[in-house]
N, C-alpha and C positions, 0 to 999 in steps of 0.2 A: 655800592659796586659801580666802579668804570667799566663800561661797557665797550672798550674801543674795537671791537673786531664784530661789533652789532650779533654776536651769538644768542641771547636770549632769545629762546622757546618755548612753548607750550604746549603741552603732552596732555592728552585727554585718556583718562580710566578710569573704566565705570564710573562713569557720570561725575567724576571729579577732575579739574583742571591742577597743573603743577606749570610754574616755571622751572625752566633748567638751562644752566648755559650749555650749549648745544655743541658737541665737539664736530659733526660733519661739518655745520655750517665753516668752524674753523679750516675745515677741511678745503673747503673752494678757494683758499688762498694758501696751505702749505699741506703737505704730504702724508696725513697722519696717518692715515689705512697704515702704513709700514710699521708704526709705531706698536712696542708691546703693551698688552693690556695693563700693565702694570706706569708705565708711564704713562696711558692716555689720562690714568685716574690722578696723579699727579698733575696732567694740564687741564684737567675740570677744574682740582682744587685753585689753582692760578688765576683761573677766569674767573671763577665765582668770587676772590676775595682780591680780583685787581682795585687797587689805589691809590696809585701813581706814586704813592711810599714804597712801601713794602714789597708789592706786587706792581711791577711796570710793565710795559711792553717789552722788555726788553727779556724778563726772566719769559715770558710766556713765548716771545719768539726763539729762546734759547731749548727747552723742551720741543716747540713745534719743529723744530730742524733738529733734531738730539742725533749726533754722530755717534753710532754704538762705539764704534771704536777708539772715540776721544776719551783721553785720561778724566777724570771728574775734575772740571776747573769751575765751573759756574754756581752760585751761589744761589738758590731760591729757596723760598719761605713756605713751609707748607704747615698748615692748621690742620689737626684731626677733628672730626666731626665731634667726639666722645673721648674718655679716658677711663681704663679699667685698671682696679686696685686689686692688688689682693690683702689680707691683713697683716702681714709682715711688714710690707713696705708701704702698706698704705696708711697705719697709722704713724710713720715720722708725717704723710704727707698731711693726715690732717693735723698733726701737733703742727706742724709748720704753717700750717694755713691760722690755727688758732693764735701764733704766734704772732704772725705777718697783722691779725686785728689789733693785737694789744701796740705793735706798732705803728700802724697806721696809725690809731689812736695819736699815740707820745708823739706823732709828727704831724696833728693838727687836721688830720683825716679821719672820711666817715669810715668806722669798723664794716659797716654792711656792705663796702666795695669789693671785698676780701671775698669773695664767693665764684665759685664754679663760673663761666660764662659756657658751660656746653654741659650732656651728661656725665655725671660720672658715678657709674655705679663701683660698689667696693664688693666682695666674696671674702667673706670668713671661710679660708680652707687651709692655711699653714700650721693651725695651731693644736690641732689636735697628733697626738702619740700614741705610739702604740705601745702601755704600760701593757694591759691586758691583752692576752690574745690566747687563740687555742678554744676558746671557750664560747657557748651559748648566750652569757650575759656581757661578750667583750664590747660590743656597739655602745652598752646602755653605762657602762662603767667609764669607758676611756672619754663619752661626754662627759658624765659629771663630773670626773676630773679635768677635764680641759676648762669649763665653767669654773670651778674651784681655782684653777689656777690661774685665771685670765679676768677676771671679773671686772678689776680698773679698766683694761684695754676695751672690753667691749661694752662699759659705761661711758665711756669715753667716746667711744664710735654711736653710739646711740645721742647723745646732746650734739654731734655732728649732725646726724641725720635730723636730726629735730633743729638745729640752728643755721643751717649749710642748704642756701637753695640747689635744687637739681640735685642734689647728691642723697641716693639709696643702699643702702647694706643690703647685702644676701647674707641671714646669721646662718650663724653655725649648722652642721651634720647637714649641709644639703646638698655643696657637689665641690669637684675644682673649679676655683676660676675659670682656666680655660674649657673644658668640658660646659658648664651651663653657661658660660660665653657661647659658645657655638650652638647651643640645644638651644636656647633661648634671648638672647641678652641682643645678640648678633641681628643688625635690621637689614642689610644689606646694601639695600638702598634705604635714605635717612629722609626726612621732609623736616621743614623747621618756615613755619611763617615769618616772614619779612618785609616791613612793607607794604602791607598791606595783601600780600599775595604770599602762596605755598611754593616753598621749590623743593623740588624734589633734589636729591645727588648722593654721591658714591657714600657708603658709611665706611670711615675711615675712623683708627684710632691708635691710643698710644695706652699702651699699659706698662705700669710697674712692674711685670717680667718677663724673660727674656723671652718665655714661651707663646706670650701673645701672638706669636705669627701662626700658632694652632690656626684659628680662625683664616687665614690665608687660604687655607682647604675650601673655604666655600666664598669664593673670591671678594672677600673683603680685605681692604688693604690696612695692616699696620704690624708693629714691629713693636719689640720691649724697650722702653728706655728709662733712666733713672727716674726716681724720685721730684730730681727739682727740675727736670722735663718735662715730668709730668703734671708737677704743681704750674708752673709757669702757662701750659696747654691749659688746663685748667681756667685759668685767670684771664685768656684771651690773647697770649703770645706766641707769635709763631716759632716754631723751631728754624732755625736758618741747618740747610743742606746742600751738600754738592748735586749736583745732575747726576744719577748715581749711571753706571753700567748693570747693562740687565745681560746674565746667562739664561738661554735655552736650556733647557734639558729637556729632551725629544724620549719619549717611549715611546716601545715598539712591544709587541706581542703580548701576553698573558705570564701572570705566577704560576709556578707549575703546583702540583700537588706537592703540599708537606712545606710551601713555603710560605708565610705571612707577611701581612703589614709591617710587622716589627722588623723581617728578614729586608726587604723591600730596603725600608729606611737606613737600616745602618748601611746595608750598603752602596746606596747615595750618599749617605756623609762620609763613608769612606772615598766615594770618587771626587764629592765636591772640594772636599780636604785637599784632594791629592793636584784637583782642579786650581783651585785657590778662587774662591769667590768672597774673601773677607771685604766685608763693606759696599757690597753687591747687593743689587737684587735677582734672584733667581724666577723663573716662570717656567711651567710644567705644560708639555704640550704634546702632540703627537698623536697618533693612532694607536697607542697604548691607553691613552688617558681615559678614552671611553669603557675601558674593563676596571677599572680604577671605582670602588663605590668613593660617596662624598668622607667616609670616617678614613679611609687610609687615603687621601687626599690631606686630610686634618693631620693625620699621622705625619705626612712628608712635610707640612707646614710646622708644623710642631719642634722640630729636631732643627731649624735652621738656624739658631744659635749654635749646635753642636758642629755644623758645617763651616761657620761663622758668617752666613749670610745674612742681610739686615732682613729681607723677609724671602718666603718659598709661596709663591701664590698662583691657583690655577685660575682658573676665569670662570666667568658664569656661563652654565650650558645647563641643559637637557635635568644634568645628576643634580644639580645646584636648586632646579626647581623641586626635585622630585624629595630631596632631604628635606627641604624646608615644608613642604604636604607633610610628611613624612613626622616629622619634629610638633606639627601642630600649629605653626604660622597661622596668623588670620588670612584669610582667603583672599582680601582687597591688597592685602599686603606684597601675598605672593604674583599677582596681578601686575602691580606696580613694579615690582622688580624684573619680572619678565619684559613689561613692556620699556622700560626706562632702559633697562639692558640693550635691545633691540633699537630703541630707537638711539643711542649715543656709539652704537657698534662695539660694544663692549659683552654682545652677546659671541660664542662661540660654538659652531658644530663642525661639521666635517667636511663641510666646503669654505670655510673662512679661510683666509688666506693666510701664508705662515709669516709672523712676523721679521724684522731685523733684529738679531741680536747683536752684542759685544759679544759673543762664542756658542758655541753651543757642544752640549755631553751629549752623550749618546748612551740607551740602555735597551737591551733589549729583558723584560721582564721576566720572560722564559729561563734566562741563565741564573736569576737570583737561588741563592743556597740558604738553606737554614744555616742561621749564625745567630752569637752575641759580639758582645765588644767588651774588651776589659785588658787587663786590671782594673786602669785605673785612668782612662779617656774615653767616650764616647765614640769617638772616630778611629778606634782601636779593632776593626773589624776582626774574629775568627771565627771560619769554617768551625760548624759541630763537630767534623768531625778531626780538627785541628786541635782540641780544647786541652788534651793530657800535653800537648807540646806549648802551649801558649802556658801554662799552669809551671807546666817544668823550668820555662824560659823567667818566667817570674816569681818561682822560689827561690833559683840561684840568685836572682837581684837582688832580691829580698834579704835572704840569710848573707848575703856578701854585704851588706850595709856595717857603716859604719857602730863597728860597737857601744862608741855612747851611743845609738838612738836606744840599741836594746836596752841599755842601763837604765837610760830616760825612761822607755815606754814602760818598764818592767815596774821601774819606781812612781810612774804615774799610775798604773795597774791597781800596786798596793795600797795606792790613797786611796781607793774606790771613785778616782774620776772618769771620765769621758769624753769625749768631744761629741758624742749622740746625746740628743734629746732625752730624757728619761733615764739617769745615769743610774747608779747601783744606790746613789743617794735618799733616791725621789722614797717618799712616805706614802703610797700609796701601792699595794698587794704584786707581786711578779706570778705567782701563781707557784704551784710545789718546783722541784727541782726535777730539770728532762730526764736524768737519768739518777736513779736515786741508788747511792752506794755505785756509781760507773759503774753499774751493771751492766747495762746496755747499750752505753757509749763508748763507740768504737770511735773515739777523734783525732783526728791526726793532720797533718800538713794537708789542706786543700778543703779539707771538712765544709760544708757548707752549712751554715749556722745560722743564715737568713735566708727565705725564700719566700719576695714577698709580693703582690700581685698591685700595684701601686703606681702612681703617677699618670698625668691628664693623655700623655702620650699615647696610651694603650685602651686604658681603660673606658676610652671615646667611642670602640672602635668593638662592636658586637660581634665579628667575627672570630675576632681573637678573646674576646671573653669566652662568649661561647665554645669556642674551638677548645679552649682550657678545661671547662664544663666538660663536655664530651670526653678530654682525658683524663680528667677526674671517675667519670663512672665507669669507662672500660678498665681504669686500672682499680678501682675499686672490686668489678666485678672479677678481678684474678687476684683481688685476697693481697694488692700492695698497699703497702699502709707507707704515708713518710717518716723518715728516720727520726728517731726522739729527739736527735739533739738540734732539730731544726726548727728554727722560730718561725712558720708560718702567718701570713696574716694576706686579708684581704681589702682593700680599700677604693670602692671603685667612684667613679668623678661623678657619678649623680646616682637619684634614687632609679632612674629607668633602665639602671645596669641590673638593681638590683629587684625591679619587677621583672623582666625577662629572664633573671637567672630562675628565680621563682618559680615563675610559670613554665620554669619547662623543667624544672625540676634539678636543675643542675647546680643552685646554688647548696642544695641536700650534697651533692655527690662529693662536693669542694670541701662541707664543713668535713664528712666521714675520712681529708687527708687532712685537716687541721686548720685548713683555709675558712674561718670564721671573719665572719665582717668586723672589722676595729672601727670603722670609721670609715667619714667621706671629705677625705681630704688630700694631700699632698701623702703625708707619712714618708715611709722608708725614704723615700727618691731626693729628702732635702734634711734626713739626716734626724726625722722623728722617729725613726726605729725603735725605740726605748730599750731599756735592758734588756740583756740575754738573761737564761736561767743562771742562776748564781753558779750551779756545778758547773758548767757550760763558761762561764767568763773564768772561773778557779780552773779546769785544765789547761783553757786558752794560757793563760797568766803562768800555772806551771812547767809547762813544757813550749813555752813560746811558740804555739804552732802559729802557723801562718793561713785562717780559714778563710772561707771566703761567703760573701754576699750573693744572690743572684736576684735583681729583679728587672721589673716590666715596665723602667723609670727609663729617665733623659740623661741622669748624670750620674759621674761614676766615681769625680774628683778624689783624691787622697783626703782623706780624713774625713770623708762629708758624707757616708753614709751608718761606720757605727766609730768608734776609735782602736778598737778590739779585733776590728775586720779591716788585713792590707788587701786583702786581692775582692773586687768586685767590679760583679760581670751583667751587663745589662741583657736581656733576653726579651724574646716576647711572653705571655703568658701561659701559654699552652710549656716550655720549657721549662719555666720560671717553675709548673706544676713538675715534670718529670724531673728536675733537679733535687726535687725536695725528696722525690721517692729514692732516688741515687745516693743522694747524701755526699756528694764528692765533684766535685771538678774537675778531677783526675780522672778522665774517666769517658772513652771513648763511644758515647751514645746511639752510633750508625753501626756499632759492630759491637760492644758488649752488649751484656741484661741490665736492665733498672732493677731486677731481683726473682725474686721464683717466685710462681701462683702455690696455691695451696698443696696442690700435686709435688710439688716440687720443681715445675716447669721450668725453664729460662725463660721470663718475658724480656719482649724485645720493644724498642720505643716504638718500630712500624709495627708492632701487633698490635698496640693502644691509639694510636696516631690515629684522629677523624680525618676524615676524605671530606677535600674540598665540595663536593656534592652534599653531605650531612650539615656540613656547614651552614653553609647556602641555605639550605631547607628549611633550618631552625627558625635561622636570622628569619626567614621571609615571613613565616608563622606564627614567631613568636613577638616580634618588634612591633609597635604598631602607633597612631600616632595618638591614641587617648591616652596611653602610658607618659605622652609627652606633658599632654593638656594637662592632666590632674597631678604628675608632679609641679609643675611650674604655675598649676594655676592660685597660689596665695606664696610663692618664692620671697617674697619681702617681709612676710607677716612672722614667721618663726616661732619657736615653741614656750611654751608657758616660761622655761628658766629663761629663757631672752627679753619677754616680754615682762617679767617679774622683777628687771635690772632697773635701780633707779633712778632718773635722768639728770645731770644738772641742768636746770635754765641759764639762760642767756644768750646773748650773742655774742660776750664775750666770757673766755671758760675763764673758769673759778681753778686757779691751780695751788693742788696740795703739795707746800711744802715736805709732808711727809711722803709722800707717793715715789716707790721706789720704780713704777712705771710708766706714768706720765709728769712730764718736766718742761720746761718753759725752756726753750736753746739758746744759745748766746749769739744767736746770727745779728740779730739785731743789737746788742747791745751797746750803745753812744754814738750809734748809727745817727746821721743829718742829713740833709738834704744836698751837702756840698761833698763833691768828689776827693780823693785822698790822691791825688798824686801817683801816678805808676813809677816807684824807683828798683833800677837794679837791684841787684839780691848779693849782699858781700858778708861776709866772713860764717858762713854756712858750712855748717858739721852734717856728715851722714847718718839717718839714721838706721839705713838699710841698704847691703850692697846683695843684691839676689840676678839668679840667674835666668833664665828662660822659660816662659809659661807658670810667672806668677799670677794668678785667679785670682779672682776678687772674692772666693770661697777662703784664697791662705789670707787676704786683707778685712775680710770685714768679720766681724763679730758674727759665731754660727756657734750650732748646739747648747752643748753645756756651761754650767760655769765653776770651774775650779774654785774649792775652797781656800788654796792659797794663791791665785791668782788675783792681779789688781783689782779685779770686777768683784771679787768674790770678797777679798778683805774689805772693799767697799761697803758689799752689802750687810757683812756684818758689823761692820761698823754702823751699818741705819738699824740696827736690832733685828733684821733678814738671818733668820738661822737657814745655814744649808740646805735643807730638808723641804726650804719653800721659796730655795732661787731661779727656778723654772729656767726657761734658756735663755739667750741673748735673743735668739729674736721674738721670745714674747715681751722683753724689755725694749725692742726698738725707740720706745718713744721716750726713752729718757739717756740724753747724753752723754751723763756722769758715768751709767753704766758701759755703753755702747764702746765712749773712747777708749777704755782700758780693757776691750776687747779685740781694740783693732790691730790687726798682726800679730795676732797672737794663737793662729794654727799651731796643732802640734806636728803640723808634718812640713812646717815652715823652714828653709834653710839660709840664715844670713850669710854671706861669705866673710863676713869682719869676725866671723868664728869659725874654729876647728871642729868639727868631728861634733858639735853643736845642732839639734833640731827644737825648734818650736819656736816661740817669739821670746826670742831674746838678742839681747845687741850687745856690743862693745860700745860703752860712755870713753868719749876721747876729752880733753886729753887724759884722765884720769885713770882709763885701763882698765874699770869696772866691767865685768859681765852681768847685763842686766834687764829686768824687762822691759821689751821698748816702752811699753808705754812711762815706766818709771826715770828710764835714760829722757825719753820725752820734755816730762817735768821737772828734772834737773838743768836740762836744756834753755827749757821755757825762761828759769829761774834766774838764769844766767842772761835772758834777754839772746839767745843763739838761735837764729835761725834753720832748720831744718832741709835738707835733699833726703830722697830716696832714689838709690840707682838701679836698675835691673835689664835683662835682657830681653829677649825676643817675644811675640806675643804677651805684653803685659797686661793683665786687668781683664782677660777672656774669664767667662763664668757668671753667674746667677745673679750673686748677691750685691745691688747695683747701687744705692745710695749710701748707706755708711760707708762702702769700700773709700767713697768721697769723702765724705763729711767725716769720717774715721778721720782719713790722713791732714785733712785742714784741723782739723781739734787738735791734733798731736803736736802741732806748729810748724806741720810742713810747708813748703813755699811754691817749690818745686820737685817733679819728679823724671825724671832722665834715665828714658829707655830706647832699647834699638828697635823695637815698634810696638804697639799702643794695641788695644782692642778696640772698636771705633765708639761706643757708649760709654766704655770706662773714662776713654781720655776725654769723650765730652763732660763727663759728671765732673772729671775733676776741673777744666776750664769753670762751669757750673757752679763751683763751690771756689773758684778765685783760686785755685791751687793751678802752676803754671806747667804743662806739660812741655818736655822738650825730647828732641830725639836724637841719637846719634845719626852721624854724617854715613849714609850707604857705606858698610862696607866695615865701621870702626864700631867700638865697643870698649865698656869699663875693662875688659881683659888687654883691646888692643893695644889702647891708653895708659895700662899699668898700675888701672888703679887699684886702691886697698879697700879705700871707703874710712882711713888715718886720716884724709889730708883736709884743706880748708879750702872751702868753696868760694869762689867769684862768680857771678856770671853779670855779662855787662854787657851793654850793647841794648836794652830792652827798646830805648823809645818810646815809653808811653802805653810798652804792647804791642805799636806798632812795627816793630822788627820780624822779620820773617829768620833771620839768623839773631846768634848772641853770640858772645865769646865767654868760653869758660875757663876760669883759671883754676889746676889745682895746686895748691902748694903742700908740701909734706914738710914734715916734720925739722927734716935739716936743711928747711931753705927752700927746696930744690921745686922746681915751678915744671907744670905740664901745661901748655895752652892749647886749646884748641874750640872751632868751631861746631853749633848744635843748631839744631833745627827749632824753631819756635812751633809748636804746633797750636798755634791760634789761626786757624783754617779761614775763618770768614772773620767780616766784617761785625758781623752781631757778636761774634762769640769775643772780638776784640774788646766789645764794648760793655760786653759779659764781665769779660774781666776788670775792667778798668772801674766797673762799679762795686769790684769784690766777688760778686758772684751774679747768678740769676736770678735769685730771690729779694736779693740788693735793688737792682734791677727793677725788676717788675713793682716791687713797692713804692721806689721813688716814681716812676710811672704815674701809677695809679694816684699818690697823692699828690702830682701837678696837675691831676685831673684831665 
């Protein structure tokens, strides 16, 4: 460490010393009091890792003078303390780490360099479904099926842990990532000896997804990023970033009765949406914040991907200490956080002065209204009691669709596919049929067919669990039972949701509407819903109704929560419960009944609805902080099936050619030590022209996998019978499967096709309809170069490193949109795939284009180009040129590319030692 601004200090607590670079002392030569807390923690990280490389004077004097209202032009390097996995995305990262040994190896270097340089722990929680549900034995079933199904993956993660310094698994059935992130995982402040001496500083980090800014609630700073951002942090590389702009957002008053954490949040991401804070940091402040407990703080950090903000983060105060007591922190810890906070001014109360923002919102809490958000975005606020006109507005959308899709879906239907996790396929029990002989199923247009209490969002957050609980029993006590043809399930983010429901008895009231625990995982909110009842998918599929989803999750994307289900509506869980009693989405809850008590009554949803007081009461009596200690006190040890998995040795892994799960990637393949030239990109075919707010949910490989799709013919092709293809993202770690997934939504629309939905393309010049991934390889064969074109917000959504390594496997080169989501387009720089943008203002409509014609782009320089020139020529000659934006933003990411990728990168690195 350079010390040029003599900041090193020395903080004493209980009788232990810590160094730390000292941000006051900074302070006696530039202005930072002004500064938001969210940047200060940004100019510790600069201090502590200046090296007159990487970190100059110059990045740390560019922070200490940060102009809120200058556009992001500056460049600096920020290292997270730690990096969090979850097992979806975290086993490409360790296939990729085991790969990066075998090559270091083949390039004359030691394997053992290839190793973590910070923590990283991983959380087994994407992989569990919800086959079983409704039932007493659903918890103990949908494990052993997940083990059954997964067993390479998390053999695989186990010789990680055994051969991978610093790196820990949290196995299976124990919480979300981000929930025991935050309960546990989370230091807040980090110590790490160096040098002979302890420093203490900010705990920052970077997780494989997007919802890592949960922990932002208890002012720890980081944000989701891909896969090979995360690998690279990992290995000791800094991420290069602009100087971002920070929004205020000022509360003021109190929730009123009847309104929740879940109401709160949508709509803030209704205003941040409407705000525009993409690529932002957000900071939560005001005389609101103190009514604010630490879990719906978590909640508002949670959702800021859905805002599109890079993080949503409150500060440390008062609440921050009182969770962390609360949660079971060790006592020196909590100690240290307090005082390190206080002495770097990173502490916050009601006389700290308010910072300088780039903007700031304004909410007064008092006005928030019960609401979800749906159909089918996050940031889709409506009023309850708006819900039969939002429902109406997106039937007619819906039935006005183009009639191939019906043809499509009708015909996908009849194969017994899916795009949910646990398809009609899967060989393991769905339980009898809801309604047996449609007796009792009354289904029709709007029908809700999921109602499911699920994802890290809500289920953090004991207010609104409990508050569900509560209407669980008073509607139980008037004799409402929920509708049969509703697939309930409960999954909540750790086990101290589900000691508290326990102990106060309400987890009883939950199972007596169908809410049985499936699991402790992600489930519904990322598309693990598993099958509907079979009668239940056969009237869907007969009478094409259009039902709907409702749960207590973050995302709401087309196709990503069942394939069966167009309209789905995010709620909090207290709704998520009276949804299920209603049975309908149609259906005006402020003013109709959920249904009659045994008298024949009308109940109304404010007859059953607990009072913010009942609430209160529970939470304060029931929660406590030994429920924290004895869950998390053996969190890495796991249970007899985990521990019963048998490990390979080595250092470096032993790869099964036959393993249809873990596979060796071709990233390195004839990879050297010398650079390959940056040459323009000419006679380039499309292979996707799409429109506005393509996700990286319709790019990357998600749910099921079709028996006649590439993936699928694949896998029977390796002797993989249907019956035992589990989904794309329990196959993450094998390429072969992944590519022939990628762009391959069924609710995908190329514009090089008519009245066409899923993944399929037009092969030029041959005129074939076909699937991209197959046009790809015809492509490939031909030695043709690959574009993808599309419109506005590209690459927003979840699923963060295939969306990358997807499109570079396909042989894309480039991809050319009118703007970018800011993690997507870095993954693809990341993986050497070259983002570009239209000029303000123009677009492949302006342009004329088809996505027929043959691509040029020129002008590159090396990378070094800030513009290129694109030529399209069409089919009679006829020539379109014009200018595109290079989005190669910094200097790293140029040099990012220029090595291929990141991972390119870092390796070459490491073995010039």
């Amino acid at each position: 460490m350079i010390d040029s601004y003599v900041t090193r200090r020395t903080l004493e607590v209980a009788g232990r010393s810590y160094s730390y670079a000292s941000l006051p002392a900074l302070g006696e030569r530039f202005d930072i009091q002004r500064l938001p807390y969210s940047m200060k923690i940004l100019l510790e990280n600069l201090l502590r890792h200046e090296d007159g490389v990487n970190v100059t004077q110059r990045e740390i004097e560019a922070v200490a003078n940060w102009d809120p209202q200058k556009e992001p032009a500056t460049e600096i390097a920020f290292l997270p303390a730690r990096v969090l996995l979850q097992d979806f995305t975290g086993v490409p990262c360790v296939v990729d780490l085991a790969a990066m040994r075998d090559a270091m190896q083949a390039l004359g270097g030691d394997p053992d360099r290839i190793n973590p340089l910070a923590p990283v722990e991983l959380v087994i929680d994407h992989s569990v479904q919800v086959d079983v549900f409704g039932r007493a034995d659903a918890l103990g079933r949908n494990a052993e099926i997940e083990f059954q199904r997964n067993h390479e993956r998390y053999a695989f993660l186990r010789w990680g842990q055994k051969a991978l310094q610093d790196f820990r698994v949290v196995p299976p059935s124990t919480g979300i990532v981000h929930q025991v992130n935050l309960e546990y995982l989370a230091r807040t402040v980090m110590t790490r000896d160096i040098d002979g001496a302890t420093w203490a500083f900010p705990d920052t980090l970077f997780g494989t997804d997007s919802h890592t800014t949960m922990v932002n609630g208890l002012g720890v700073l980081g944000w989701g990023v891909g896969g090979i951002e995360a690998e690279a942090a990992m290995l000791g590389q800094a991420s290069s970033m602009l100087i971002p702009q920070v929004v205020g957002f000022r509360l003021s008053g109190a929730l009123p009765e009847g309104a929740t954490a879940t109401d709160l949040v949508l709509t803030v991401t209704d205003l941040l949406r409407r705000h525009g804070v993409v690529g932002k940091f957000v900071e939560f402040f005001g005389p609101g914040l103190q009514h604010l407990p630490l879990a719906t703080r978590a909640t508002l950090g949670n959702m800021a991907p859905e805002y599109g903000a890079t993080c949503a983060i409150c500060p440390i105060d008062a609440e921050s200490i009182a969770y962390l007591k609360l949660s079971g922190r060790d006592a020196a810890q909590i100690a240290l956080i307090e005082a390190y906070a206080k002495a770097q001014g990173l502490w916050h109360d009601a006389g700290s002065p308010q910072a300088g923002f780039s903007s700031i919102v304004e909410l007064d809490l008092a006005t928030v209204q019960p609401s979800l958000a749906g159909p089918k975005r996050p940031q889709d606020r409506v009023s309850l009691a708006d819900m039969p006109g939002s429902y109406a507005q997106a039937l007619r959308t819906l039935k006005g669709d183009d009639a191939a899709w019906d043809r499509q879906q009708a015909r996908f239907l009849g194969e017994g596919g899916s795009t949910a996790v646990g398809h009609a396929e899967s060989e393991h029990e769905h339980g009898p049929d809801a309604c047996p002989d449609h007796a009792h199923c009354q289904l029709g247009h709007g029908s809700v067919v999921i109602a499911a209490i699920t994802s890290c969002t809500n289920t953090s957050n004991p207010y609104v669990m409990i508050g569900a609980g509560l209407l669980a029993r008073k509607a139980v006590a008037r004799g409402l039972t929920a509708k049969p043809w509703v697939k309930t399930s409960l999954a909540p983010g750790s086990k101290v949701v589900t000691d508290y429901l326990e102990k106060t008895g309400l987890l009883s009231d939950l199972e007596k509407l169908g809410f049985y625990l499936v699991g402790y995982g992600c489930t519904t909110c990322i598309g693990n819903s598993g099958p509907l009842p079979e009668d239940v998918s056969q009237q869907i599929a007969d009478h094409d109704y259009v039902v709907a989803s409702v749960l207590s999750g973050n995302r709401n994307f087309e196709g990503r929560i069942h394939s069966e289900v167009k309209m789905n509506y995010l709620a909090s869980p207290p709704l998520v419960v009276a949804f299920a009693l209603a049975g309908t989405i149609d259906i005006d809850l402020t003013r109709q009944p959920l249904g009659r008590d045994r008298n024949g009554q009308a109940v109304y949803l404010k007859d059953i609805w607990p009072s913010n007081q009942e609430i209160s009461a529970l939470v304060a009596s029931a929660v406590n902080h030994e429920m924290f200690a004895r869950n998390y006190a053996e969190v890495f040890d796991g249970g007899p099936d985990w521990n019963a998995i048998e490990v390979p040795e080595g250092k470096l892994y032993t790869w099964d050619d036959a393993s249809t799960y873990i596979k060796n990637p071709p990233y390195f393949d004839g990879m050297t030590m010398a650079l390959t030239p940056v040459a323009d990109i000419r006679g380039a075919r499309c292979l996707g022209l799409f429109g506005d707010s393509i996700t990286t949910d319709h790019i990357s490989p998600a749910g099921s996998i079709k028996k006649d799709s590439p993936a699928g013919r694949y896998l029977i092709g390796r002797g993989v019978p249907p019956l035992e293809f589990n989904s794309y993202g329990s196959r993450r770690g094998n390429d072969d499967v992944m590519v022939r997934g990628t762009f391959a939504n069924i609710r995908l629309r190329n514009r090089m096709l008519d009245g066409v939905e899923g993944g399929y393309t037009r092969h030029i010049p041959s005129g074939e309809q076909l699937a991209i991934y197959d046009a790809a390889m015809k492509y490939q064969a031909a030695g043709v170069p690959l574009v993808v074109i599309a419109g506005k917000e590209y690459g927003t959504g979840s699923s963060r490193d295939w969306a990358a390594k997807g499109t570079l496997l396909l042989g894309v080169k480039a991809v050319l949109a009118e703007s970018f989501e800011r993690i997507h387009r870095s993954n693809l720089v990341g993986m050497g795939v070259l983002p570009l943008q239209f000029m303000d203002g123009e677009s492949a409509v302006s342009h004329g284009l088809t996505g027929h014609e043959v691509f040029d782009i020129q002008g590159l320089d090396g990378g070094n180009a800030h513009t290129a020139t694109l030529t399209a020529t069409a089919a009679d000659g006829g020539k379109k040129r014009f200018q595109v934006k290079v989005m190669l933003l910094t200097p790293k990411e140029r040099e990012f590319y220029r090595h291929g990728g990141i991972l390119q990168y870092t390796l070459r690195t490491l073995a010039r030692g």
